[in-house]
C-alpha positions as CSV (number, residue, x, y, z in Angstrom):
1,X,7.4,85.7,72.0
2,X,9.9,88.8,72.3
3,X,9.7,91.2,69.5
4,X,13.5,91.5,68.5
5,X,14.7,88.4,67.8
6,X,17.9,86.7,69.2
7,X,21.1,86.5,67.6
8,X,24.7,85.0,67.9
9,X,26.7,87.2,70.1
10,X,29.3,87.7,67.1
11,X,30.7,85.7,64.2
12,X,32.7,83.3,66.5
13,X,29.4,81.9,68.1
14,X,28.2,81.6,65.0
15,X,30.6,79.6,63.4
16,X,31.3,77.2,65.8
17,X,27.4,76.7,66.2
18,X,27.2,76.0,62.6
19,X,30.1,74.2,62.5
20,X,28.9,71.9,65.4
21,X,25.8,71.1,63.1
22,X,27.7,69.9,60.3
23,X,30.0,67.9,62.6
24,X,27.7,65.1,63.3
25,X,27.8,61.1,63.1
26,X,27.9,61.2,59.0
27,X,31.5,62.8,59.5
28,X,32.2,60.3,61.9
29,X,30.7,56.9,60.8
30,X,29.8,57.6,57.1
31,X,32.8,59.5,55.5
32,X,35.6,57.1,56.4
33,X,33.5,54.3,54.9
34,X,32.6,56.0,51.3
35,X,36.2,56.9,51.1
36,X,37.5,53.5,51.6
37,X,35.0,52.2,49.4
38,X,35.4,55.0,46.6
39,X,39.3,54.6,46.1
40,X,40.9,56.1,49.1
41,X,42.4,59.6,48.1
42,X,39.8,59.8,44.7
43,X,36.9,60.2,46.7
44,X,38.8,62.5,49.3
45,X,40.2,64.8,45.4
46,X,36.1,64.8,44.5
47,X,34.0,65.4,48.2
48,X,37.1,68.6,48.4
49,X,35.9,70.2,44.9
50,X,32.3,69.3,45.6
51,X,32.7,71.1,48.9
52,X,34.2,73.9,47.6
53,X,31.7,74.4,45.0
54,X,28.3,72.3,45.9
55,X,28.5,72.7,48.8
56,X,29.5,76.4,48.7
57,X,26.4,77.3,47.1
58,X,23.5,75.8,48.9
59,X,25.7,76.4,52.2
60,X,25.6,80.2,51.0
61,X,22.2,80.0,50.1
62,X,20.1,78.8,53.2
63,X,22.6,80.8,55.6
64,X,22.0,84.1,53.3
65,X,17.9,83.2,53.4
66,X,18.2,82.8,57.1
67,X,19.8,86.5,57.5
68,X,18.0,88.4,55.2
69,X,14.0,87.2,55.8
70,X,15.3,86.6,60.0
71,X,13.2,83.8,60.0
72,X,12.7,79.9,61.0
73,X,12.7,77.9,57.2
74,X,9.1,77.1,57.8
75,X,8.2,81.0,57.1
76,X,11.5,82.3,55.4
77,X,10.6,80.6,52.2
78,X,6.6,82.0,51.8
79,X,8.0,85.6,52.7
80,X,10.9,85.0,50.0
81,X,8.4,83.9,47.3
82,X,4.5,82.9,48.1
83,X,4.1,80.3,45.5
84,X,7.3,78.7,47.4
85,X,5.9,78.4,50.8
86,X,5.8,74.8,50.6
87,X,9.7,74.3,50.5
88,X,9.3,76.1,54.0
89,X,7.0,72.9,55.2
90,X,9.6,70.5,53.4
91,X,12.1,71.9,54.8
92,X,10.7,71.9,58.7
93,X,9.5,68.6,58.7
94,X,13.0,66.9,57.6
95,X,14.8,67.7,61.0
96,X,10.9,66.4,62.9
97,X,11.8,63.4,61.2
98,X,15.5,63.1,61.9
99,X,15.2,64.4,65.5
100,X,13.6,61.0,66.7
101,X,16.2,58.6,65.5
102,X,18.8,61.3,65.9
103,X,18.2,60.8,69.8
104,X,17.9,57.0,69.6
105,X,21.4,56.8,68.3
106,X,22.5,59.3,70.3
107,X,21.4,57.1,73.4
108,X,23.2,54.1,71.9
109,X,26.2,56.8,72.1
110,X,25.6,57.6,76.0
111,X,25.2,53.7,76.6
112,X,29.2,52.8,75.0
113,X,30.4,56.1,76.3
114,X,29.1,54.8,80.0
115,X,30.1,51.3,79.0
116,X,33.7,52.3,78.1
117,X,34.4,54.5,81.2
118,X,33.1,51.9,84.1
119,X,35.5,49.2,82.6
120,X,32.8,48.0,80.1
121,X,34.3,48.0,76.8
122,X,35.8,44.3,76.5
123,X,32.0,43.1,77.1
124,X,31.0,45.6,74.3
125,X,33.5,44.1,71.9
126,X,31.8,40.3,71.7
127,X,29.6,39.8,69.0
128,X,25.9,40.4,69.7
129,X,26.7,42.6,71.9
130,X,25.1,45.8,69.8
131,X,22.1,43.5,68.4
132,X,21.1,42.4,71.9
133,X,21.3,46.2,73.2
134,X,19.0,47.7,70.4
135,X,16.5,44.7,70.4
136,X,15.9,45.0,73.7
137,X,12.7,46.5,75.0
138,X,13.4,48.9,77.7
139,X,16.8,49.8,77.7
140,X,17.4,51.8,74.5
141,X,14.2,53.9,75.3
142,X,15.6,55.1,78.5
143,X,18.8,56.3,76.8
144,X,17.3,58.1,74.0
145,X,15.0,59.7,76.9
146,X,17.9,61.0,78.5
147,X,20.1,62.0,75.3
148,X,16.4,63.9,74.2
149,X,16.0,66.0,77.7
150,X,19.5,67.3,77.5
151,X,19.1,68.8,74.1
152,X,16.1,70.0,75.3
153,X,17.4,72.0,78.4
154,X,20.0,73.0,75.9
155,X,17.5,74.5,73.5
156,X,15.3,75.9,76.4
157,X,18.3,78.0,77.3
158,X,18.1,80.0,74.0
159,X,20.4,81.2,71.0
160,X,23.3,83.0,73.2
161,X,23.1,80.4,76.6
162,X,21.9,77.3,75.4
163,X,23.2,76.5,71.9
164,X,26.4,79.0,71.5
165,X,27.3,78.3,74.9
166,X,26.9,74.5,74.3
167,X,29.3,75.4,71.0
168,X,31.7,77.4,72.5
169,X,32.8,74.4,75.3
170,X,31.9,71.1,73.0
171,X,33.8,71.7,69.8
172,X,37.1,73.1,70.9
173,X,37.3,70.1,72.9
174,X,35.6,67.7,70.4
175,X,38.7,68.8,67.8
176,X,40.7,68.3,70.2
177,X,39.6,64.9,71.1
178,X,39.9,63.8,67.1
179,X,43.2,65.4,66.7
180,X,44.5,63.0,69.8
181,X,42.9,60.3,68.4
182,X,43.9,60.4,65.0
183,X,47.5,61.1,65.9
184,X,47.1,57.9,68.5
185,X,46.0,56.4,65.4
186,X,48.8,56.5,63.0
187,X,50.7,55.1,65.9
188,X,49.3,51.9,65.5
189,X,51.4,48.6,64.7
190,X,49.4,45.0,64.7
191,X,51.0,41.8,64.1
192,X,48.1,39.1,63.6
193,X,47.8,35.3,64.1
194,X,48.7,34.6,61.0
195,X,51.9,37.0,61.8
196,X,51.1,40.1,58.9
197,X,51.6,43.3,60.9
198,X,50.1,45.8,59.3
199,X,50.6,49.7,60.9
200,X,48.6,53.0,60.7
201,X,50.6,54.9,58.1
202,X,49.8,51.9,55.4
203,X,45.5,52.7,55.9
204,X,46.7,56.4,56.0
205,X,48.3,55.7,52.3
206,X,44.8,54.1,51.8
207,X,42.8,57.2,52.5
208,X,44.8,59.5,50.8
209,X,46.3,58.2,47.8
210,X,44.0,57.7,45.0
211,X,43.4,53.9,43.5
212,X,42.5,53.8,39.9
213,X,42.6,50.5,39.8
214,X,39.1,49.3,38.1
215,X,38.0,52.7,37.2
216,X,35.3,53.3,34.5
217,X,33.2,56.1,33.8
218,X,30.7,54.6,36.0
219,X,32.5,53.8,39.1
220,X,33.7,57.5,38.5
221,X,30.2,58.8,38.8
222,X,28.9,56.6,41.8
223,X,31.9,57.9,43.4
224,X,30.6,61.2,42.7
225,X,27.2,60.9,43.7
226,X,28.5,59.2,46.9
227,X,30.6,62.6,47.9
228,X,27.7,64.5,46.6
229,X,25.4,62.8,49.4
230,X,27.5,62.9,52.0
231,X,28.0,66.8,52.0
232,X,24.2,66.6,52.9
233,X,25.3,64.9,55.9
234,X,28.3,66.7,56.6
235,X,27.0,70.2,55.9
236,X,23.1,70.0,57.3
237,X,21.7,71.9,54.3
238,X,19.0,71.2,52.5
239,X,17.2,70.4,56.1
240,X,16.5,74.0,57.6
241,X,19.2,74.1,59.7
242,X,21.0,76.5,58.5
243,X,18.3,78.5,57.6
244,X,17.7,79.1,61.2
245,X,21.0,79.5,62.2
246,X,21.7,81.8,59.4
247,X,18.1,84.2,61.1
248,X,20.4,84.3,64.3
249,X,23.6,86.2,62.4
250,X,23.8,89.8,62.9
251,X,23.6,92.2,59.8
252,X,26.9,93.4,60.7
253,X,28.3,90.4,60.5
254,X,30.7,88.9,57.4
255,X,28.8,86.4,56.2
256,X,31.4,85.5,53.4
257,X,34.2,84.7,55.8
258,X,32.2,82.9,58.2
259,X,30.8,80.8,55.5
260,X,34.6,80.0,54.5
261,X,35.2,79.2,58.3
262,X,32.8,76.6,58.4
263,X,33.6,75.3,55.3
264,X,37.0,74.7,56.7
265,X,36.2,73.2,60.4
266,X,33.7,70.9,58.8
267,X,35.6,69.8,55.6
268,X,38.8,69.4,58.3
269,X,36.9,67.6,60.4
270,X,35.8,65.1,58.1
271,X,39.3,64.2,57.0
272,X,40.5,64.0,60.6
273,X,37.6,61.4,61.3
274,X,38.8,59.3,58.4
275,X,42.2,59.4,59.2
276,X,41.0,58.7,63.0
277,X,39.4,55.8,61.9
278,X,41.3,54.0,58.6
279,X,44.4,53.5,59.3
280,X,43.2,52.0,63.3
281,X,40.7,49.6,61.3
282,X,42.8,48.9,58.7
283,X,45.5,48.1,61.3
284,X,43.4,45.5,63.6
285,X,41.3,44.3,60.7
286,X,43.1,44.5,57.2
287,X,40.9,45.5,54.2
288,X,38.0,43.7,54.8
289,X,37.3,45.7,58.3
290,X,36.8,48.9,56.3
291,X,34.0,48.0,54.7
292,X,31.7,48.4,57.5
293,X,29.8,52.1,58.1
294,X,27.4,53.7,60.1
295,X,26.1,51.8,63.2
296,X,28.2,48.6,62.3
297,X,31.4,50.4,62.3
298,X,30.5,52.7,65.1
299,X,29.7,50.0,67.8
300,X,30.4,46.7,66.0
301,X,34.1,47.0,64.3
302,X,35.5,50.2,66.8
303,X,34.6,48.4,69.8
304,X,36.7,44.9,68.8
305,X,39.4,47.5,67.4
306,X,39.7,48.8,71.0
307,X,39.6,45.7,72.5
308,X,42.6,44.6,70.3
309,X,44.7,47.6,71.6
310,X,45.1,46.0,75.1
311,X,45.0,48.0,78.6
312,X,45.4,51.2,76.4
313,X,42.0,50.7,74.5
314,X,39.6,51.4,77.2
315,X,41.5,55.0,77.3
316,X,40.9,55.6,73.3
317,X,37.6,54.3,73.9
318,X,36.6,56.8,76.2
319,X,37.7,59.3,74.3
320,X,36.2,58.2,71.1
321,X,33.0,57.6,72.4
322,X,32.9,61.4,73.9
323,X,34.4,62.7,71.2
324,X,31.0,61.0,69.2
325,X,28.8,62.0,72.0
326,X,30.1,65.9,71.6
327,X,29.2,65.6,67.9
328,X,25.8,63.8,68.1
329,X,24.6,67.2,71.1
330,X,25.9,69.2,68.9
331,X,23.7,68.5,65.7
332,X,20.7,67.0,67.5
333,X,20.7,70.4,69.1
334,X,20.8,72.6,66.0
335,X,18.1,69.8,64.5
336,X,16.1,71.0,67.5
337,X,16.9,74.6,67.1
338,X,15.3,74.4,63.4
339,X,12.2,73.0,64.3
340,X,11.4,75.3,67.3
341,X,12.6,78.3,65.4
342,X,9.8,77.1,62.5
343,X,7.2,77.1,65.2
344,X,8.0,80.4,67.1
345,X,8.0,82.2,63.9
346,X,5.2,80.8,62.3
347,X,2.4,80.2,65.4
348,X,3.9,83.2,67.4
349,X,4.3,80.9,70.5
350,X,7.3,81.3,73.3
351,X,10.1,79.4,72.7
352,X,9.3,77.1,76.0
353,X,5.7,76.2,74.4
354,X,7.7,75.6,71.4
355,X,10.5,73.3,72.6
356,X,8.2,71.3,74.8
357,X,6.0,70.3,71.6
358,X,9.1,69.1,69.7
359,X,9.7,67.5,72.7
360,X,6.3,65.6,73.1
361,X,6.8,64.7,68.8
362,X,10.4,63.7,69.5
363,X,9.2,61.6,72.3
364,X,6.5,59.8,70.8
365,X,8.1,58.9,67.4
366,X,11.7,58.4,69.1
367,X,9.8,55.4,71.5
368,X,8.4,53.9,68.4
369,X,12.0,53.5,66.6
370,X,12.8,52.2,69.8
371,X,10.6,49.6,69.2
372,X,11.4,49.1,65.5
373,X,14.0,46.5,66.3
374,X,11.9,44.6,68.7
375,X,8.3,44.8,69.2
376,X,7.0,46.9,65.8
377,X,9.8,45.2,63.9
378,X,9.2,44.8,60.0
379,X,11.4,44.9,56.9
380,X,10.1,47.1,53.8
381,X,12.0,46.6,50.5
382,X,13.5,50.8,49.4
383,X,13.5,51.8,46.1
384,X,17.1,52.0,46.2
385,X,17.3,48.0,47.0
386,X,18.0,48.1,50.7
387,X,15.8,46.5,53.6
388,X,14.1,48.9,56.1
389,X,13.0,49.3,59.1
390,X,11.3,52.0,61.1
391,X,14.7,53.9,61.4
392,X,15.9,53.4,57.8
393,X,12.1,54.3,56.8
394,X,12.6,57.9,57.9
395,X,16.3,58.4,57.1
396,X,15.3,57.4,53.2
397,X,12.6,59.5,53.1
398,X,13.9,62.6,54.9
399,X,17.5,62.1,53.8
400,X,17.5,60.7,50.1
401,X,14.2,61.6,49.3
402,X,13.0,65.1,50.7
403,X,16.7,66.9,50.8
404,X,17.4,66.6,47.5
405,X,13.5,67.9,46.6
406,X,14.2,70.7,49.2
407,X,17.4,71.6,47.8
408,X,16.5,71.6,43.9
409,X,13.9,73.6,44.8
410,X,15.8,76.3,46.6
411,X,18.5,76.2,43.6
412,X,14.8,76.7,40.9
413,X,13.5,79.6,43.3
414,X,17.2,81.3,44.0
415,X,18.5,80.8,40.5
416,X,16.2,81.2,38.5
417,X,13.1,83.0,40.1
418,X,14.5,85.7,42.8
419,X,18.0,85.2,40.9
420,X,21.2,85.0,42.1
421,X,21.7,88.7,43.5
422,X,18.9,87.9,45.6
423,X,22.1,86.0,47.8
424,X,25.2,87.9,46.4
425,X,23.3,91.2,47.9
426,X,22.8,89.6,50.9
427,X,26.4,88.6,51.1
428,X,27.8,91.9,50.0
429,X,25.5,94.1,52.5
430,X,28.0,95.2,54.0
431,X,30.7,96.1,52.1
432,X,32.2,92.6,51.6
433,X,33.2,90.9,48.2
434,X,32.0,87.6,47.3
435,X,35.2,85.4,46.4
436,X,32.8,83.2,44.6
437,X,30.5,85.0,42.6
438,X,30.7,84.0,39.2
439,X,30.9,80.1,40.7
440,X,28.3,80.7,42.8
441,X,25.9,81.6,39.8
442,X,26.6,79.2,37.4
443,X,26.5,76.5,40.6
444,X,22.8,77.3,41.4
445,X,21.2,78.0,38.1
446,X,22.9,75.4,36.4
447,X,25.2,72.6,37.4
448,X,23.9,71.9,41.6
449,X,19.7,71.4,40.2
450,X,21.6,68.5,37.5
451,X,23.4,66.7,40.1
452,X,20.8,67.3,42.3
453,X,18.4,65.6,40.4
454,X,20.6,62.7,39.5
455,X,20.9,62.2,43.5
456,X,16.9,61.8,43.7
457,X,16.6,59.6,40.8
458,X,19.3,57.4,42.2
459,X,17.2,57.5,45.8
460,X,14.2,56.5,44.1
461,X,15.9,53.6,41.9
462,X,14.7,54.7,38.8
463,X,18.3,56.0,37.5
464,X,20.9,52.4,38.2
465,X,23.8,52.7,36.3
466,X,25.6,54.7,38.8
C-alpha cells in the first residue's frame, strides 16, 4: 500500500463524491413516501430543520474524523480514543451488510432501465410483473453480478479515477435528469374512468403545504422520528461513509463550506425527487397511489404511472430509471469505498487485494438475498412489527439497529469524551469560522444522543407510542 495516502483532487471532487453518497434510492423511493404520509409540507418544515441541525452535526462529525485521523472508520475511531475502537468495527461492518442488497436492487434497477429502453416497459407495468422477476432463480443473480463488477472496476480505479471521476460525469447529469423529470412532472393532467382529472400542481400543493388535519402530539413526533430516519438514508452517516471520504479531503481544504455544499445538493435533491414523483402519482393514481414506498413504488406504482402516460412514457421511463441507476453507482460505490478503505488501513493490504475481498463477501451474501425470495425464503417477525426476509433482515439490523448505536456513540465519545473542539479545531484549521458552533455543541452533547436514542428504542419496539 503507498505511503501517502490519496485524496480528492480539490473541494469540487469532494463534494460531488459526497454528495453522490447521500443521493441514493432513500431520496428517491423513501422520502416522497414519508412526506405524503407525514402531512405533505409538515414533514418537508421538520426533515429541513433536522437537516440543518441533526444532520449538520453528525455530517460534521464523521467527515472532520475522516480528515483529521486520515483514516478508513474501522481504525479512525481506536486512534481517536482506544476504549472506542469498537465503533470503528460497527461502523465497517454496516456498509458489508448493505453492500449485498445494495447490489441486488441495484440489478433490479439495470433490469427496468434495460426493460424501458428496448420497448419493454408496458410488459413491466402488469401486475406480477416485479414478484415474478425477484422470485425467480437465475435472473436477478445475474443482474446484481453485473451491477457488483461495475462498482468494483469503479473502486479499483482509486479516489481521483475511479470514484471522483465516476462523480464528476454521473451527478451533473443525474440533477439534470430529476430537474427534467420533475418539471415533466408538474405538467401532468389525468382524466380517469370515472372522469376526475386530477393534474400535477394539485400533488405539488400536497407535498408542500402542510396538513394539520388530525394532528396530536404523537403523530407530531412519529413524524419527527420519521424525518429523523431518513436523513440516515439521505446523508450516509452513521455508516462509515463519510468517515472515509472525509480521510480523502485535503488539509487545505474548507471543510465548512463543503459541508454546507452537500447539505444543499442532498437536501435539494430530496425535494426534487418528491416533487418528481407526487404530483405524477398523485395524478394517475389519486391519494391512495402515494401510499406505496420503496420497491413497491419504485417498480410497482412508477411503472403503471408510465404506462398511463401513453407513447411519451417509455421516454420518462428511460430517464427515470437512469436517473435511479446514476444514484444507486453512486452510493453503492462510496458503500464500497468505506469498506476497502477499513481494510487497507487496518491489514496494510493494496487496494486491489482489498476490493477483490469485498468483492468475494459482496458476492457470496448478495447470491443468498438473491435467493431470499425464492429458494431460502422465510418470514421472521421484527421487533418493530414488520415481516422479514433475508433482505429486510440486514436492512433492520444495519439500518435501524446498528446506525443509531454507531451514531450515539460517536455523539458520547465526540461530546462528551474528546469534546466538541476536538471537531470545531478540525474545522477551523485553517483559518475558517464555524457558522455553527454554538449549535453544533449543544447538538452533539445534548439534544442528537436524545433523539438518537428514541430512534433505537422505536427500532427495537420497546418505545410504541410514537
Amino acid at each position: 500500500m503507498d505511503k501517502k495516502r490519496n485524496s480528492f483532487s480539490g473541494s469540487i471532487g469532494f463534494v460531488l463524491a459526497a454528495a453522490g453518497s447521500a443521493v441514493g434510492l432513500g431520496n428517491i423511493w423513501r422520502f416522497p413516501y414519508l412526506a405524503a404520509k407525514g402531512g405533505g409540507g409538515l414533514f418537508l418544515v421538520i426533515y429541513l430543520v433536522l437537516a440543518l441541525t441533526f444532520g449538520y452535526t453528525l455530517l460534521t462529525t464523521e467527515i472532520s474524523i475522516g480528515r483529521k485521523i486520515k483514516k478508513g472508520p474501522l481504525s479512525a475511531y481506536g486512534e481517536l480514543n482506544k476504549k472506542s475502537y469498537w465503533i470503528g468495527i460497527f461502523a465497517c461492518l454496516i456498509p458489508i451488510m448493505i453492500m449485498p442488497y445494495y447490489c441486488a436492487i441495484g440489478g433490479w434497477v439495470i433490469k427496468y432501465f434495460v426493460g424501458f429502453l428496448t420497448g419493454d416497459g408496458l410488459n413491466m407495468a402488469q401486475d406480477g410483473y416485479f414478484t415474478g422477476f425477484i422470485t425467480s432463480t437465475g435472473e436477478p443473480i445475474i443482474y446484481t453480478v453485473i451491477f457488483l463488477l461495475i462498482c468494483t472496476f469503479i473502486i479499483l480505479r482509486g479516489v481521483n479515477n475511479g470514484i471522483e471521476a465516476m462523480s464528476r460525469i454521473m451527478m451533473p447529469i443525474l440533477l439534470l435528469l430529476v430537474i427534467i423529470i420533475a418539471f415533466f412532472s408538474l405538467t401532468i393532467s389525468y382524466t380517469d374512468a370515472e372522469g376526475v382529472t386530477r393534474t400535477g400542481m394539485e400533488g405539488l400543493k400536497i407535498f408542500i403545504v402542510p396538513d394539520f388535519t388530525g394532528m396530536t402530539v404523537q403523530k407530531f413526533f412519529s413524524v419527527l422520528m420519521d424525518a429523523m430516519g431518513q436523513l440516515f438514508y439521505s446523508l450516509s452517516v452513521a455508516m462509515g461513509i463519510m468517515v472515509a471520504y472525509g480521510s480523502y479531503v485535503r488539509d487545505e481544504d474548507n471543510l465548512g463550506k463543503s459541508i454546507n455544499q452537500i447539505e444543499i445538493f442532498d437536501t435539494g435533491i430530496a425535494v426534487l425527487a418528491g416533487i418528481m414523483i407526487i404530483p405524477a402519482v398523485f395524478a394517475f393514481q389519486g391519494r391512495e397511489g402515494m401510499s406505496a414506498s420503496g420497491p413497491g413504488l419504485m417498480f410497482v406504482s412508477l411503472p403503471k404511472v408510465f404506462a398511463e402516460m401513453g407513447a411519451i412514457g417509455r421516454f420518462v421511463g428511460i430517464l427515470f430509471f437512469a436517473m435511479v441507476l446514476f444514484a444507486a453507482f453512486t452510493s453503492a460505490v462510496s458503500i464500497m469505498e468505506a469498506i476497502v478503505t477499513s481494510f487497507m488501513d487496518q491489514f496494510h493490504i493494496k487496494r486491489a487485494t482489498a476490493t477483490i475481498t469485498e468483492l468475494g463477501i459482496a458476492l457470496v451474501v448478495g447470491v443468498i438475498v438473491c435467493l431470499g425470495y425464492n429458494k431460502l425464503y422465510f418470514e421472521l417477525p421484527l421487533p418493530n412489527g414488520s415481516v422479514a426476509q433475508v433482505l429486510d433482515v440486514l436492512d433492520y439490523v444495519s439500518n435501524n439497529c446498528l446506525m443509531p448505536i454507531v451514531a450515539i456513540s460517536t455523539c458520547i465519545l465526540i461530546g462528551w469524551i474528546l469534546k466538541p473542539q476536538t471537531i470545531i479545531d478540525e474545522v477551523e484549521k485553517n483559518g475558517e469560522t464555524m457558522g455553527r458552533k454554538k449549535l453544533y455543541c449543544v447538538m452533539i452533547k445534548f439534544i442528537a444522543p436524545i433523539l438518537l436514542l428514541i430512534l433505537l428504542l422505536k427500532a427495537l419496539g420497546i418505545v410504541t407510542f410514537i
